[in-house]
N, C-alpha and C positions, 0 to 999 in steps of 0.2 A: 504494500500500500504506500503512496508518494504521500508526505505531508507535505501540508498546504503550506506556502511562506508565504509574507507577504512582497509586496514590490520593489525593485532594489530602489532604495531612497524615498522610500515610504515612512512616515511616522506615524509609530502605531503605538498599542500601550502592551506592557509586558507585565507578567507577574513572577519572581521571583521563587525557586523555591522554599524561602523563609516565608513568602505570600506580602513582600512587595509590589505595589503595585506603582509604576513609572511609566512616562513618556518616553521614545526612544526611539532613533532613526535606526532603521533595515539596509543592510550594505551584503548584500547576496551574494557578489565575491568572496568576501573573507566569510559569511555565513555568521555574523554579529549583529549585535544590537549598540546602539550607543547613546545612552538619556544624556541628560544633558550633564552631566558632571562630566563626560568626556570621556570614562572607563568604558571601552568596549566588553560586552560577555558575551559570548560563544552560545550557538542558539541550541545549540544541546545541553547548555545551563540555564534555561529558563524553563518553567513550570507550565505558561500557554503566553498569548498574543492575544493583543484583540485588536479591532475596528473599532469598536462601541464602547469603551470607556472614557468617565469625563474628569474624572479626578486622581488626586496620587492620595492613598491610603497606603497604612499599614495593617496589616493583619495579624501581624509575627506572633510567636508564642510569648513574649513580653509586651504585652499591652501598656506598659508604662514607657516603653522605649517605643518615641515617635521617629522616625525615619522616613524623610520626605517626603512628608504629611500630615495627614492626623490622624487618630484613632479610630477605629471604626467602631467600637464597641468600650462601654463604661467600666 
């Protein structure tokens, strides 16, 4: 089965496997991501992709540690 990517130089939103969720440009050559802090991650290290997200949350297993963004939950 081919997974879907998205378009080389697409911005799209990624979710991390800690369950970050970021903005981040699509560079299909090198198969990365790159939010904006600059750090590229390798798209076999991210959790999924989307089109349809509007914000940066965090979800992590530390709810008191915000990481670019805010909390999703109390």
């Amino acid at each position: 089965m081919d997974t879907v990517k998205p378009v080389d130089g697409e911005t799209v939103w990624i979710e991390s496997p800690e369950g970050r969720h970021m903005e981040a440009v699509y560079d299909a050559r090198a198969d990365t991501y790159t939010p904006h802090d600059g750090h590229p991650i390798a798209a076999k290290d991210i959790a999924n992709w989307s089109r349809q997200e509007h914000e940066n949350t965090d979800i992590s297993d530390d709810p008191s540690e915000a990481i670019r963004g805010k909390l999703t939950r109390d």
